[in-house]
Every structure is written in structure tokens, then in C-alpha cells.
C-alpha positions as CSV (number, residue, x, y, z in Angstrom):
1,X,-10.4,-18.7,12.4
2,X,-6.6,-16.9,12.1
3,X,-7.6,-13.1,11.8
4,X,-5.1,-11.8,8.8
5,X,-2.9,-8.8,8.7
6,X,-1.0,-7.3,6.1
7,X,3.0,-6.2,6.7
8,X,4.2,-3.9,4.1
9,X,8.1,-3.1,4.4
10,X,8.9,0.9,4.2
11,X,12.1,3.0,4.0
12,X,10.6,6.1,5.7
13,X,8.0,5.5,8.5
14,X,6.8,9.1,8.1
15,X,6.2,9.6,4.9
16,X,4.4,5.6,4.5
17,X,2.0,6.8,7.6
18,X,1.3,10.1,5.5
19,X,0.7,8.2,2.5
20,X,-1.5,5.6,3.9
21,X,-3.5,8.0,5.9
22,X,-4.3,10.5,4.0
23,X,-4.2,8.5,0.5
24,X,-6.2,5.7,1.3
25,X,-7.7,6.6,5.0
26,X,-5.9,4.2,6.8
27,X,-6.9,4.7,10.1
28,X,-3.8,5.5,12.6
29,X,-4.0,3.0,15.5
30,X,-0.5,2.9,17.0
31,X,2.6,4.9,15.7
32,X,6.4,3.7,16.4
33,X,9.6,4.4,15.1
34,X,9.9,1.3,13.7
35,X,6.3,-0.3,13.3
36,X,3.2,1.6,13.0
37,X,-0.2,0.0,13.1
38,X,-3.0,1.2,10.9
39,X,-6.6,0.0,10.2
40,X,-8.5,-0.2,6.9
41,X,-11.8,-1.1,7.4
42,X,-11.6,-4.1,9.6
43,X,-8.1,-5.3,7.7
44,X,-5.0,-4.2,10.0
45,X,-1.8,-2.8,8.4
46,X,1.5,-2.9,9.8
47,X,3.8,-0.6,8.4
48,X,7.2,-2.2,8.9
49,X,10.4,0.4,8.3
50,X,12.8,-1.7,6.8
51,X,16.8,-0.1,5.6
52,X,17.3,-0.6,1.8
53,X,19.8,-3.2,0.9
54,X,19.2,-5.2,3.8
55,X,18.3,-8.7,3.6
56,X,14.0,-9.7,3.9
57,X,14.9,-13.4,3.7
58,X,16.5,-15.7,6.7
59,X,17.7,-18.0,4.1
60,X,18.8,-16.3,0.7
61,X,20.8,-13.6,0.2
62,X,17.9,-11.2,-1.4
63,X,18.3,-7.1,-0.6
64,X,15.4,-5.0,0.1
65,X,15.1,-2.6,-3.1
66,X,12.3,0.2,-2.9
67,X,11.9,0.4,-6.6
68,X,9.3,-0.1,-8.3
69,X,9.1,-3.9,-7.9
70,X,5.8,-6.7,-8.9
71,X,5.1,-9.3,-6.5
72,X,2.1,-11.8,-7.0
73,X,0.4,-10.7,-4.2
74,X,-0.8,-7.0,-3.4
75,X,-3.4,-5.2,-2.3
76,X,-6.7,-4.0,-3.6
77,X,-8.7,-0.6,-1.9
78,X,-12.3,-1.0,-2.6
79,X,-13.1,2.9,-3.2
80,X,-16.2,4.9,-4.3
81,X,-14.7,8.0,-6.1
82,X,-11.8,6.2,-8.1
83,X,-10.5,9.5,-10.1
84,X,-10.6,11.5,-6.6
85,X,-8.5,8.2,-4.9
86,X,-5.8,8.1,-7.9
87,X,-5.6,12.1,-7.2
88,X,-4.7,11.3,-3.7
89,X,-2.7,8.8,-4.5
90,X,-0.2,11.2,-6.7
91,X,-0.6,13.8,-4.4
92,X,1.3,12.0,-1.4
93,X,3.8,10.7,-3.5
94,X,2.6,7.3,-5.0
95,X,2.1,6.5,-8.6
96,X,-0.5,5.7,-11.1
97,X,0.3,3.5,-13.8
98,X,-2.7,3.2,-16.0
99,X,-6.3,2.0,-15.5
100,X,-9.2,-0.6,-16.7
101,X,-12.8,-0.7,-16.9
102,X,-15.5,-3.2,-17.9
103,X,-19.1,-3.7,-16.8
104,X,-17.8,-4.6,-13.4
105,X,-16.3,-1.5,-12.6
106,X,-13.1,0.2,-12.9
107,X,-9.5,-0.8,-11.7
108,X,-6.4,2.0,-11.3
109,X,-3.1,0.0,-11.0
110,X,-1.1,2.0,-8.5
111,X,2.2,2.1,-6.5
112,X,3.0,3.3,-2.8
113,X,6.3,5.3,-2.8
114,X,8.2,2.3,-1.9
115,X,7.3,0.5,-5.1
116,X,4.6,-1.4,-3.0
117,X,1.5,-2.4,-6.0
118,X,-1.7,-1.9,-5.3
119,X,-5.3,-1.4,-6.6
120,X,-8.4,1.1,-6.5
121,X,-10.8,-0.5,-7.1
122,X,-14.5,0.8,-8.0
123,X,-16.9,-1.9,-8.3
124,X,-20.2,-1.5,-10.1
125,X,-23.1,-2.8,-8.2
């Protein structure tokens, strides 16, 4: 079986290893200029520092733009306390854009500071 990472692109390696770390307790397994390797769980995260306005596609002429931006896939963080995770997550710089619940738990639709969307998730067992 292929063992999956994620890649998530970055303006500013020190800050993104700040926010991942301390917002979402990535674990810090190898730190670079350039690429820095974190761990969630069993997942692995490579946090790839990427200049804005340069090109993420070999074919296309697309720039890299670390606005607030929606792509079809992102991430969901499974978290116990999901008021104490959406504080962290303001804290280090990300944003919080609103929230939904329902018998199955709670969701809290979220942004890293690079406009990167993610999830809390808090899932009622």
C-alpha cells in the first residue's frame, strides 16, 4: 500500500512551522529552509516554502497567490476541545470562518495564514 503525505505550499517557513506546531500539534520532525517535515498523528506534513507569484503548475501559466483561496481538497484535524483548537488557531495567525453542528459533532471551517482551508473537527461518539 502507497503511504500518503500531504504538501502544503507556504510563503514563510517560520511562521507555517509556528502555526502548525503550536495550532494544531504538528509534531516537528525535520526543519529546513525550504522544506520542513512535520507529523500529525501518523499523517506526515511537508511544509513546502513556495515565493508568491510563482508558477505551481509545469504546464499552465497559474501564480501561487496566498489569499484566501478554496480548493476541493483540504484537510480535516480530528480534535477533542474544538473552542480551545479555533482559539489557537486565531492566536498564531489563522482564521476562523464560521462553524456547524449536528448530532455528529461539530465542524469549525478554518484557514492557515496562507489561505490554506482546513477543518476542526469534533466528532461525537
Amino acid at each position: 500500500m502507497a503511504e500518503v503525505s500531504i504538501s502544503i505550499d507556504v510563503s514563510d517557513m517560520e511562521k507555517a512551522v509556528l502555526f502548525y506546531t503550536k495550532a494544531l500539534a504538528c509534531s516537528e520532525l525535520r526543519i529546513g529552509s525550504d522544506t520542513t517535515k512535520l507529523s500529525a498523528d501518523n499523517v506526515n506534513i511537508f511544509l513546502l516554502k513556495k515565493e508568491p507569484e510563482s508558477n505551481p503548475l509545469i504546464s499552465g501559466t497559474s501564480a501561487r497567490n496566498y489569499e484566501r483561496h478554496w480548493t476541493p481538497v483540504h484537510l480535516d484535524f480530528n480534535v477533542s476541545e474544538i473552542d480551545k483548537a479555533v482559539s489557537l488557531i486565531e492566536e498564531f495567525g489563522g482564521i476562523h470562518e464560521g462553524s456547524e453542528s449536528g448530532d455528529w459533532g461539530t465542524a469549525a471551517f478554518c484557514a492557515d495564514p496562507f489561505g490554506n482551508g482546513f477543518c476542526l473537527c469534533q466528532i461525537n461518539n
